[in-house]
C-alpha positions in Angstrom: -104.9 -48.0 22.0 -103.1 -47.6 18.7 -102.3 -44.4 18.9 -100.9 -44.7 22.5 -98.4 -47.5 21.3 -97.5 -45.1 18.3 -96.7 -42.6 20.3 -94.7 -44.5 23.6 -92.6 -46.0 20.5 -92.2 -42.1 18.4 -91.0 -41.1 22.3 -88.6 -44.1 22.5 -87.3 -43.9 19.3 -86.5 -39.6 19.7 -85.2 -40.5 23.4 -82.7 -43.2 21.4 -81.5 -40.4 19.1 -80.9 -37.8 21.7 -78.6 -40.7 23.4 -77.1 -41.6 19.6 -75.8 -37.9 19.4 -75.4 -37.0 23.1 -71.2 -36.9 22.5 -71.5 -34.9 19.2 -73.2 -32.2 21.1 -71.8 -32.7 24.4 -68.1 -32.1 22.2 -69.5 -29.6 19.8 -70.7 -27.5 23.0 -67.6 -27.5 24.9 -64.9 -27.9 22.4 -64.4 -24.0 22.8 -63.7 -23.9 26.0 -60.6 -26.4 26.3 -57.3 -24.6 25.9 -54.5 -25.4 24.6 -51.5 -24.6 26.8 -47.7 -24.0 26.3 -45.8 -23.1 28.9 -41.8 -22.7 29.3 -39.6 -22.5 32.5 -35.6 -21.6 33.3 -33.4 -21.5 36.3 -33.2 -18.2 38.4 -30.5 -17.3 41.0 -32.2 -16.9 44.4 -30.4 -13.4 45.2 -30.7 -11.8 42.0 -31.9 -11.9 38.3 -29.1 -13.6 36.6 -31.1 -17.0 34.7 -28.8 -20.2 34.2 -27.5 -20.4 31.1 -25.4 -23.1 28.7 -21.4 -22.2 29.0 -20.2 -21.9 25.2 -16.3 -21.6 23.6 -15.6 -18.7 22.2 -16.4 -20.3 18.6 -19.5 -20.2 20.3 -19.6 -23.9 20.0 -21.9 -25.1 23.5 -19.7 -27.0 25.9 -20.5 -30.3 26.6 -20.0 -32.9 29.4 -18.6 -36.4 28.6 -22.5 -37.5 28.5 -22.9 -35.5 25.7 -24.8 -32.6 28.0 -24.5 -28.8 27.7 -22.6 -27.1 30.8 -24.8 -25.1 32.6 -23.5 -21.9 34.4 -25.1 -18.5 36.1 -22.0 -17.3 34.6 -22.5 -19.1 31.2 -22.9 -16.6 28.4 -25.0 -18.9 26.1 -28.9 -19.5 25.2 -30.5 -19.3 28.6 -31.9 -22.6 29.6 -35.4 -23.0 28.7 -37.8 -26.3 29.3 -40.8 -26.4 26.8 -44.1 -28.2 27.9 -47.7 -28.6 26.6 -50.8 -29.6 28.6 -54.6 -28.8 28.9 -57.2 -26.3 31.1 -60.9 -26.0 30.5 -62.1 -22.3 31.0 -64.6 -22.6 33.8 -67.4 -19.7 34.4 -67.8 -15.9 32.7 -64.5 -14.7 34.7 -62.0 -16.8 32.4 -60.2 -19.0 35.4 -58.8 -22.0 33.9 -59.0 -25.7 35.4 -56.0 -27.2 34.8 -53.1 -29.9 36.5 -51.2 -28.2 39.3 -47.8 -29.6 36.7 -49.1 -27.5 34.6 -47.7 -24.0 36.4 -45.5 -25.8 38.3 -44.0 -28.1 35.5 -40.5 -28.9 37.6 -42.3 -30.6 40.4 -42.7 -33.8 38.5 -39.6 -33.7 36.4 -36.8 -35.5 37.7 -34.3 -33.8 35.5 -35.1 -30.4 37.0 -35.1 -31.4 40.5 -31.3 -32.1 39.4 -30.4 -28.2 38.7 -32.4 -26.7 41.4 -29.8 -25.5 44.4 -29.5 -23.1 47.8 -28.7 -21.0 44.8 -31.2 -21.3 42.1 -35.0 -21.8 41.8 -36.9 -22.4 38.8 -39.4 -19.6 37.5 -42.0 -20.3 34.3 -40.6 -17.6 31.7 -44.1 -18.0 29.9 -47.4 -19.3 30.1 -49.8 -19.1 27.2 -53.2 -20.4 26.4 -55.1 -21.2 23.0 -58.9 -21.2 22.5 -60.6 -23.0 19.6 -61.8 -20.3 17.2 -59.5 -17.7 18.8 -56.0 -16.8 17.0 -54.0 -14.9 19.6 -52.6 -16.3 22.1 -54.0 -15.3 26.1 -50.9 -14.7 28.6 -52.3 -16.9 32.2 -50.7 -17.3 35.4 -51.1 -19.2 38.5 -53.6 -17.9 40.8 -54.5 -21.1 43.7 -53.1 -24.6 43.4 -54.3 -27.6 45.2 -51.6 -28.6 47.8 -53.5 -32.4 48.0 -54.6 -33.2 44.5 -53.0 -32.2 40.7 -55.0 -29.1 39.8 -54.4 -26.0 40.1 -56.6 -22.7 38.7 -55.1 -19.9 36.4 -56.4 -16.6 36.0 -55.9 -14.7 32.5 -53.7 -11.8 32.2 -55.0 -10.3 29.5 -58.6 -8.5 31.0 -59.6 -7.7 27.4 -60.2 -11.2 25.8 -63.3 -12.6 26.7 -63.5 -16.2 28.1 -66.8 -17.8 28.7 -66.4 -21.4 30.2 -68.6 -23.9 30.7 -70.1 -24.2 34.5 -69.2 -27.4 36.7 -72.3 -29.5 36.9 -74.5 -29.5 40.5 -75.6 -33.2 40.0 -73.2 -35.8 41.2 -72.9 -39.0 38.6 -73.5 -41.7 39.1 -71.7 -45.0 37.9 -72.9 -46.2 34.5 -72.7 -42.7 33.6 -71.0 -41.8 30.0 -67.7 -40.0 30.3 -66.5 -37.9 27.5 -62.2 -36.5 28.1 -61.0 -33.7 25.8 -57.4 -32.6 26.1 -54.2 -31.9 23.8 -53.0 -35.6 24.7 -50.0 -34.9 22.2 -49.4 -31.6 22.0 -48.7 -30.0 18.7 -48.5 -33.1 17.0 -52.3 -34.3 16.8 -52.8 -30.4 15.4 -50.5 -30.1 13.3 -51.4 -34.2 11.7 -55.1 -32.7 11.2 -53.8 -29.1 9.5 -53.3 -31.2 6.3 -50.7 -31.1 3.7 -51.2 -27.3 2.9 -50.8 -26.1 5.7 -47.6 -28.1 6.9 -45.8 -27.1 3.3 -46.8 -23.2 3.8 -45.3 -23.7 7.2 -42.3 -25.8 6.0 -41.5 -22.9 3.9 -41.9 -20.0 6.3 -38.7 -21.7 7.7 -40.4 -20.5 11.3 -40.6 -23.8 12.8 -39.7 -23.3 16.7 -42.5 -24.5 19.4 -43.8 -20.9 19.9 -44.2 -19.7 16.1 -45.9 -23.5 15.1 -48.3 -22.9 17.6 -49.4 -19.3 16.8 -49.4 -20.3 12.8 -51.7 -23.3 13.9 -54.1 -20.7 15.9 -54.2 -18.5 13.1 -55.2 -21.1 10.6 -57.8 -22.1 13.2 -56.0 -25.3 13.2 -56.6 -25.5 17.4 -59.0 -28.4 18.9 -59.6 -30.6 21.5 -59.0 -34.7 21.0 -61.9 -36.4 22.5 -62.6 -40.0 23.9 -65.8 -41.5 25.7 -65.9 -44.0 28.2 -67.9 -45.1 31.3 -67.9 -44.0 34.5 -67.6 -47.2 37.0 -67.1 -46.3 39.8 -68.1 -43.0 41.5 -66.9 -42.1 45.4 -67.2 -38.3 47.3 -63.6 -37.9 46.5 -63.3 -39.6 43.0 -64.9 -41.0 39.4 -63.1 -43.8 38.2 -63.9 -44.3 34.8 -62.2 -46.1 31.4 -62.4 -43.4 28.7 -58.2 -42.3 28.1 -57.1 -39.6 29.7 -55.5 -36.6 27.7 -52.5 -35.7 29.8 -49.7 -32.8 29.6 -47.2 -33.7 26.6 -43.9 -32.1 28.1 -41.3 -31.3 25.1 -38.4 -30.3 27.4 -35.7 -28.6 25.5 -32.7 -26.3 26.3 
């Protein structure tokens, strides 16, 4: 009888540590398989190639409006506008597609400040979409290949067919509430990265003098300075069409700039 209760309370006690570091492996297992996205869209005329650009003097001084904005022209012979964003895509399977928010390809949809330049004679276009793996230090060119026309997700497809990407596969068991939730995700974009690179890193890159949202990003991949946030929650609540749970949600930290 003893040597039953021994071994019922050995069997509790691993079963406890198995839940204690559930997260830790849960993380460590999938942390390579959430990218980091940038992305960066402009303003192209409808009935040709000409992009929308800012209208500067011939000091080369931008013109501005009396709100203190740059005038924006097809004519304009200026920087071409360009809108920077950030956001998140798991990699999903052996093929490389990428979960991700249908914003994420299609960035102007919830920007209000977009909407405002889109006309019968110009449309917006991404001018670049890139993604960054944990453990990886070159960048992987994606594009849009399906998005949801009900929900906020969308699926990208790489376009670079010699980088592998192995994903992690979408579970066949449905949770069930009580469940723990664990959400990974660039919440803040280049900031929570480049606050973990430590000092070193931020004075090497302080004195490259190479500071613009493309170049950070590639210096942080190469330093192997790209990984997932993580929070845990619980699942509550769990419907055919949804899990509602309390763990914070990384979402898509847009940078917009001209």
């Amino acid at each position: 009888m003893m040597d039953v209760r021994v071994s019922s309370n050995l069997t509790r006690v691993e079963e406890l540590e198995l839940r204690a570091t559930a997260s830790s492996r849960v993380i460590a297992a999938s942390s390579a398989s959430v990218a980091f996205i940038q992305g960066a869209y402009g303003f192209r005329e409808r009935s040709g190639d000409r992009m929308l650009r800012q209208l500067v003097r011939s000091d080369g001084v931008p013109w501005l409006t009396p709100r203190g904005l740059p005038v924006l022209s097809l004519e304009g012979d200026g920087p071409v506008v360009e809108l920077q964003y950030t956001g998140t895509g798991f990699v999903v399977g052996d093929e490389g597609f990428l979960i991700t928010n249908r914003h994420i390809p299609l960035p102007w949809e919830q920007n209000s400040s977009s909407a405002m330049l889109v006309s019968e004679d110009v449309e917006p276009v991404i001018m670049k979409l890139v993604a960054y793996l944990p453990g990886y230090s070159n960048a992987v060119p994606v594009s849009l290949r399906l998005a949801s026309e009900n929900a906020d997700i969308a699926i990208l497809e790489r376009g670079d067919a010699l980088t592998t990407m192995h994903g992690r596969h979408l579970a066949e068991i449905t949770p069930t509430s009580g469940d723990e939730v664990i959400v990974m995700g660039y919440p803040t974009g280049l900031r929570s990265m480049l606050a973990q690179s430590g000092p070193d890193f931020i004075k090497q890159l302080q004195e490259s003098a190479n500071t613009d949202f493309w170049s950070v990003a590639a210096k942080l991949a190469e330093g192997g300075h790209v990984a997932p946030l993580a929070s845990r929650g619980i699942g509550g609540h769990v419907t055919p069409n949804a899990i509602v749970y309390d763990a914070e949600t990384p979402m898509a930290a847009a940078e917009d700039r001209y």
